[in-house]
N, C-alpha and C positions, 0 to 999 in steps of 0.2 A: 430587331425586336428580341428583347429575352420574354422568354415563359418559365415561370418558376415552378418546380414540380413538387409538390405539397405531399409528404406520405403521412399517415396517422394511422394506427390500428387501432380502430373505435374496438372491436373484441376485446381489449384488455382494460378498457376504461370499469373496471369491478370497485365496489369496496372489500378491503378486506377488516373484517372485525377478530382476524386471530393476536388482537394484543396481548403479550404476557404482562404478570401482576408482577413489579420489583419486586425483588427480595434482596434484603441484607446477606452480608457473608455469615455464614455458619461458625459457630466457636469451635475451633477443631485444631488440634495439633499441627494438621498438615501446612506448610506453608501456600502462600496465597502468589501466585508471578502474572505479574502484567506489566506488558511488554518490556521485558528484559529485567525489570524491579523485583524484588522477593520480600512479600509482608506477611507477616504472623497477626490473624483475628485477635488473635491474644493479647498481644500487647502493640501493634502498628495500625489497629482499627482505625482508627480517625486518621489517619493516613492516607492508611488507604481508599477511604472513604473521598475523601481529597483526592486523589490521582484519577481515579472514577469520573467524577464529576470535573474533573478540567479536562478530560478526553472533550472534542467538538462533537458535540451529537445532532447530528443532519435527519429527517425524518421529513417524513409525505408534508407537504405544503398543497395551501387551500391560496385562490384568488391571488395567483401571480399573476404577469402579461402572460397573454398566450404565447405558447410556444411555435414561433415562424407565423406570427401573427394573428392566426387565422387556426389556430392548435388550443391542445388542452390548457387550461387554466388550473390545473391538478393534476398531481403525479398517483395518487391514492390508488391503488391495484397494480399499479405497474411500475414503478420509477424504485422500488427497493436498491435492487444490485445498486442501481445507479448512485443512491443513498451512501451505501456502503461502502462503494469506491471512492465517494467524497469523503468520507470518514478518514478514510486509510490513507488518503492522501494529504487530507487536514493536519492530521498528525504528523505526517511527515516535515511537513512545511513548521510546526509548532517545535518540533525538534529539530529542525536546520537555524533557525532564526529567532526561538527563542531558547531552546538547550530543552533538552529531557526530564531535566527540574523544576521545570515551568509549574505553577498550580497558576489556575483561575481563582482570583478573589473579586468577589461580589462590589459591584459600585467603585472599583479602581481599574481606569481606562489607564490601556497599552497600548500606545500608537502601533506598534507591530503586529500587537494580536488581532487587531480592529481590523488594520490592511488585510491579513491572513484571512478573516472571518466572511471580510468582503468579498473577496475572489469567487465564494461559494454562494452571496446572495442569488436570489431567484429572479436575473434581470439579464435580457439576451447579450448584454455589453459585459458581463462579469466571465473571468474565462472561465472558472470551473463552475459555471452555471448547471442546471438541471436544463434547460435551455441550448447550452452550447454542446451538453454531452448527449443527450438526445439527437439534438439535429447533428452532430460529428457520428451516431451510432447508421445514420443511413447509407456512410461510406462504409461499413462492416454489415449491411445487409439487414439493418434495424430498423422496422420501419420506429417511426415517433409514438411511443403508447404501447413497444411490444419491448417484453419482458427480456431486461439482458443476464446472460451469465458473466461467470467471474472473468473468464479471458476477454470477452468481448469489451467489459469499462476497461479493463487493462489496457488495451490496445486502443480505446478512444481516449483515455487520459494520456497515453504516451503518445498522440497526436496532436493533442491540445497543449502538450507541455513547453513544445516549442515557440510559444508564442509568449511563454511567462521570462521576458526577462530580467526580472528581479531578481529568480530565485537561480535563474539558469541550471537547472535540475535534469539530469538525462535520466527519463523513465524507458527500464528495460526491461522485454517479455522475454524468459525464456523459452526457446522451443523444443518441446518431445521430451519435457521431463531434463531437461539439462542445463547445465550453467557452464559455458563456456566461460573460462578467467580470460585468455584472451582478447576476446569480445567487447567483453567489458574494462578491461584495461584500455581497448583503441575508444571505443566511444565517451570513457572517462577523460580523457588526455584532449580529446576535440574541440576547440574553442565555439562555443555557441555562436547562433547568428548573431547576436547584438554583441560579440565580443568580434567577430569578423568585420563586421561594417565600424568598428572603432565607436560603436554607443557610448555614450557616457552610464556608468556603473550606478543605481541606484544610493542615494545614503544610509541605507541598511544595511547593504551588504556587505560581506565582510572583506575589511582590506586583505587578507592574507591572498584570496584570491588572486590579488595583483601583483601580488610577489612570485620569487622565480627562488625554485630550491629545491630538492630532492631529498630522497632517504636510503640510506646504504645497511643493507638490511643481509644478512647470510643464509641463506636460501640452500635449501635441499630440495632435489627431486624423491618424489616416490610415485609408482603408476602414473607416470606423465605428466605430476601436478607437482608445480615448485611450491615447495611450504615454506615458512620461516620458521626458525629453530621456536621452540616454547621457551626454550631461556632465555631467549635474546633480552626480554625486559626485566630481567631481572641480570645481568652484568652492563645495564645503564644505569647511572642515576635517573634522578624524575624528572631532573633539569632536561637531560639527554633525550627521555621518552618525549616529552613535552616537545621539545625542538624538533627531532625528527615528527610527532604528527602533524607538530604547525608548517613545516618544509613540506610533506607531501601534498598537504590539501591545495598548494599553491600549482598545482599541475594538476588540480583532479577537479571536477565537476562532481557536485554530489549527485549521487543515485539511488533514486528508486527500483527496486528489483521483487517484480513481480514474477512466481513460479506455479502456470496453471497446474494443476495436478487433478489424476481422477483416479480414486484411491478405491474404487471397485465398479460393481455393474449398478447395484440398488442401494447400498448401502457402504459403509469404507470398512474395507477390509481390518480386521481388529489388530493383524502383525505393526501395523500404521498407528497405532495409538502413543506406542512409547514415544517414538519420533516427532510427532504432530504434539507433545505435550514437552520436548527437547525444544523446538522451534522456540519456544514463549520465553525460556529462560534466557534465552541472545539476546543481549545488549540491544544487537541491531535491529530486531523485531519490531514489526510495524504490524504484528497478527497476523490475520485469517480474513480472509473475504471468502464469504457462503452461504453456509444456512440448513433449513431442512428442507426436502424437497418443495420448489418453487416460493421459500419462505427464506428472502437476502436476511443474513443477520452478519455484523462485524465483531468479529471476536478480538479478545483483545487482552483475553488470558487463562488461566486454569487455575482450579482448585481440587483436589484428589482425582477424581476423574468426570469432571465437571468442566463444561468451558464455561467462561465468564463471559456476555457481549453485551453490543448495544444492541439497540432491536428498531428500525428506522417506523415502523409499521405504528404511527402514532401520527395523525393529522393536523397540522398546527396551522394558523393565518399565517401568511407571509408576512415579515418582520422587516422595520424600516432599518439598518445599520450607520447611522449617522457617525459621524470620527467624531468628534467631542460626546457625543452621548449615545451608544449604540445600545438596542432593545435586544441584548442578548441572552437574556438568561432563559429563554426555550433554546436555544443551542447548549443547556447544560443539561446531564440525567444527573440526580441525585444518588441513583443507583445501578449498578446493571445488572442482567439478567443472568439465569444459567441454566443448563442444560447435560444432558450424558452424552458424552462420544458416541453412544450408539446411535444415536437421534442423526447424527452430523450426513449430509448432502455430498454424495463420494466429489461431486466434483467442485474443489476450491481451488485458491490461490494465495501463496505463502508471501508473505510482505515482507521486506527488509532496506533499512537506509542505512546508507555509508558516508557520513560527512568526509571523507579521504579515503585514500589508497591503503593507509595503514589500518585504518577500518574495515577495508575488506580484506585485506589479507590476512587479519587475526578472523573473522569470520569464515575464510575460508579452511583455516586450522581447524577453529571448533568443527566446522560442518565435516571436515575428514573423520575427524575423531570420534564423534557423537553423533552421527547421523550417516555415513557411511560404512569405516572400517568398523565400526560394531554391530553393524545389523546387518542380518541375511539377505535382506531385501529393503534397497535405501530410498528415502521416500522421493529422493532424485538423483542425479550422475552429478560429477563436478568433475569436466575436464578440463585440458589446459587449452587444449585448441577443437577446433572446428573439426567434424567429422566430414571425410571430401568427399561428401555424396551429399554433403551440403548444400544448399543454396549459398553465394557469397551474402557478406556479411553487409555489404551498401546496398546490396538486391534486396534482402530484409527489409534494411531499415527506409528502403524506399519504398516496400509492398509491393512492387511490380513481378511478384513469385507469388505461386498456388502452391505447397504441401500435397503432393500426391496420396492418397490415402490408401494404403496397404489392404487387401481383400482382407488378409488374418486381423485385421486391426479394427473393434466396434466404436464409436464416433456417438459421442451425444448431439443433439440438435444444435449445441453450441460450439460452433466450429471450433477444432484445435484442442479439444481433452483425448488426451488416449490411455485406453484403458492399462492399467499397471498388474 
C-alpha cells in the first residue's frame, strides 16, 4: 500500500493588495540597462518599451488544478518567489533558444516561444509548473502554500531542470557567496541524462551541440584564477571570434547560475549598490530575484538609482496556451515598475546565463575587473577551485551534505544566506 503525504500551509493562503501602479521611464539623461541592453529615455523609448514588454511576465493565477490534487487552486499570498524564479528562468530559456533580440509581437505565433511559454503553464504535467515547483519545494522543507526565498526556487529549479531535455541547461547554486570556475567548468563538460542514454536531440535545438571542437584561448593566472588576456579579441578577426565561440559551445551545456547573496541584517548594506547596479550592465545577466521584505519582485534592470522589475503580485484566470493559438497576452506587462535600492530585501540572488564556455570566461574577466579587484568588499569570491574544507562537488550536487552553520554566522529562515 502507498499513502501519499499531502503538506499545505493553509497560514499563507492571504490576499495581498500591495499592487504597485506602472509607471513609464522618466525622461532623464541617465542611461536605462536591462539586462545587459543600455537604452536612452531619450531617444531608445519605444524600445525600450518593446524589450519590457517581451520579458515573460508570470504573476498569481486564480482556478488552476489543484495542486497534488487535493491543494490550493491559487497561488495569491504565497506563490511570489515562486513567480519570480519562473520569470528568471523564462528568460533564460527566451535567450538560449530564441537569442536576446527576441521582442514579442502581438498576434505572430513562435513555435519556440509557445513551447517555452508552455513549460510554465499552471498544469501538474508542465515542468516548470507552479504545481511541480511547489510540490519539489517539500524536498527543501516547503510545505505547499509556504512562502519561498530566493535560494530555495534556486535549488528547486535546479532540480527540476534535469528532467527538461530540450533545453539540457545545467542550473548552478553557488555556495557561501562563491563561484567556483572549476565547478562549473566539470558540470558544463557533463553530458546530460538524455544525452547519456543516446535520446534523440529535440529539432530545436541547436546542431552545434552535436559537434566536437574546442577553443585555444592564452590564459593568465592572477590570485588563483586563470583569466583570458582582454586582447585576445581584438588580434582575431570576427570570422576567428565567431569560430572559436561556435567550437566551445560544442563541449559546453548552457548554464544557469544562480548566486544567493544576503547583503545585510535588515536592509543591504549601501557599499553593495555600485556592484548590484555593475551586475545589470553584463551581457550575461538574467537580473535579480528578491524584493522587499516578504514582497518577491524580479528585477531586470536600473535607472539612476532605481531598480526597474516586474512585480508577480497581480491575480489573473488561468490561461489556455494552445500552439496554433495561445491566449498569451497576460504573460505581457506593458510596463515595469521601480523602486530605490534602499527599499531592496538584503537577501537575493544574482542571475546569469552562459550560452558557452567562451561566455563564461569573458564573464569571468568582467566579474574580476568590476566587481571584485575594484571594490573593497566584493559582492562575491570567484575562485578557481574548491576550498577543501568543502564538501565534494558529486555530494553537492546529489544533496546528500548539510552545511554546518558557523556559531559566528546569523542564518535567515531561508536556509543557505549568510550574512556579508
Amino acid at each position: 500500500m502507498f499513502i501519499f503525504v499531502y503538506q499545505y500551509h493553509v497560514s499563507c493562503m492571504t490576499y495581498e493588495t500591495g499592487v504597485f501602479d506602472f509607471e513609464d521611464f522618466p525622461q532623464t539623461e541617465e542611461p536605462v540597462w536591462i539586462l545587459g541592453k543600455k537604452y536612452s529615455t531619450l531617444y531608445d523609448l519605444e524600445e525600450l518599451r518593446n524589450d519590457v514588454k517581451s520579458k515573460i511576465w508570470l504573476t498569481y493565477r486564480k482556478r488552476f488544478p489543484p495542486i497534488g490534487d487535493i491543494g490550493p487552486t491559487m497561488d495569491t499570498g504565497w506563490g511570489c518567489m515562486l513567480r519570480c524564479g519562473q520569470m528568471a528562468l523564462a528568460q533564460t530559456l527566451i535567450n538560449h533558444h530564441l537569442g536576446r533580440e527576441w521582442m514579442w509581437e502581438r498576434d505572430v505565433i513562435n513555435p519556440t516561444y509557445v513551447k517555452i511559454l508552455q513549460m510554465f503553464q499552471d498544469k501538474k504535467n508542465c515542468i516548470y509548473s507552479i504545481h511541480q515547483i511547489a510540490q519539489m519545494g517539500i524536498l527543501e522543507g516547503k510545505a505547499i502554500g509556504q512562502w519561498f526565498g530566493p535560494n530555495t526556487v534556486a535549488q528547486v529549479l535546479k532540480k527540476l531542470s534535469v528532467y527538461d531535455d530540450w533545453t539540457s541547461m545545467v542550473i548552478h547554486v553557488a555556495m557561501d557567496n562563491t563561484v567556483i570556475i572549476d565547478d562549473i567548468r566539470t558540470l558544463c563538460r557533463m553530458p546530460s541524462s538524455s544525452q547519456q542514454m543516446n535520446k534523440p536531440c529535440n529539432n530545436i535545438c541547436s546542431t552545434s551541440m552535436r559537434n566536437r571542437g574546442g577553443i585555444n584561448s592564452k590564459m593568465s593566472l592572477e590570485n588563483g584564477i586563470y583569466f583570458q588576456h582582454p586582447t585576445l579579441d581584438s588580434c582575431l578577426s570576427n570570422e576567428q571570434v565567431q569560430s572559436s565561440s561556435n567550437n566551445s559551445s560544442s563541449l559546453w551545456r548552457p548554464l544557469l547560475l544562480f548566486i544567493p547573496l544576503r547583503l545585510g541584517l535588515t536592509e543591504v548594506n549601501r557599499m553593495y549598490i555600485r556592484s548590484l547596479k555593475t551586475t545589470f550592465k553584463l551581457k550575461q545577466s538574467i537580473g535579480i530575484i528578491g524584493g522587499r521584505p516578504n514582497h518577491a519582485l524580479y528585477f531586470i534592470g536600473i535607472v539612476g538609482d532605481e531598480l526597474v522589475f516586474l512585480d508577480p503580485h497581480t491575480t489573473q484566470p488561468t490561461t489556455v496556451l494552445n500552439a496554433d493559438s495561445p491566449d498569451d497576452e497576460s504573460y505581457h506587462c506593458c510596463y515595469a515598475s521601480r523602486m530605490a535600492f534602499t527599499e531592496l530585501d538584503p537577501s537575493i540572488a544574482l542571475c546569469f546565463y552562459f550560452r558557452n564556455e567562451a561566455d563564461f570566461d569573458l564573464w569571468c574577466n568582467h566579474v574580476y575587473k568590476f566587481l571584485i579587484a575594484s571594490e573593497k568588499i566584493p559582492l562575491f569570491e570567484l575562485n578557481k577551485e574548491r576550498p577543501p574544507h568543502w564538501p565534494t562537488l558529486e555530494s553537492e550536487e546529489a544533496g546528500d551534505y548539510k552545511v554546518l552553520e558557523e556559531k559566528t554566522i546569523v542564518y535567515t529562515t531561508d536556509n543557505g544566506f549568510q550574512l556579508m
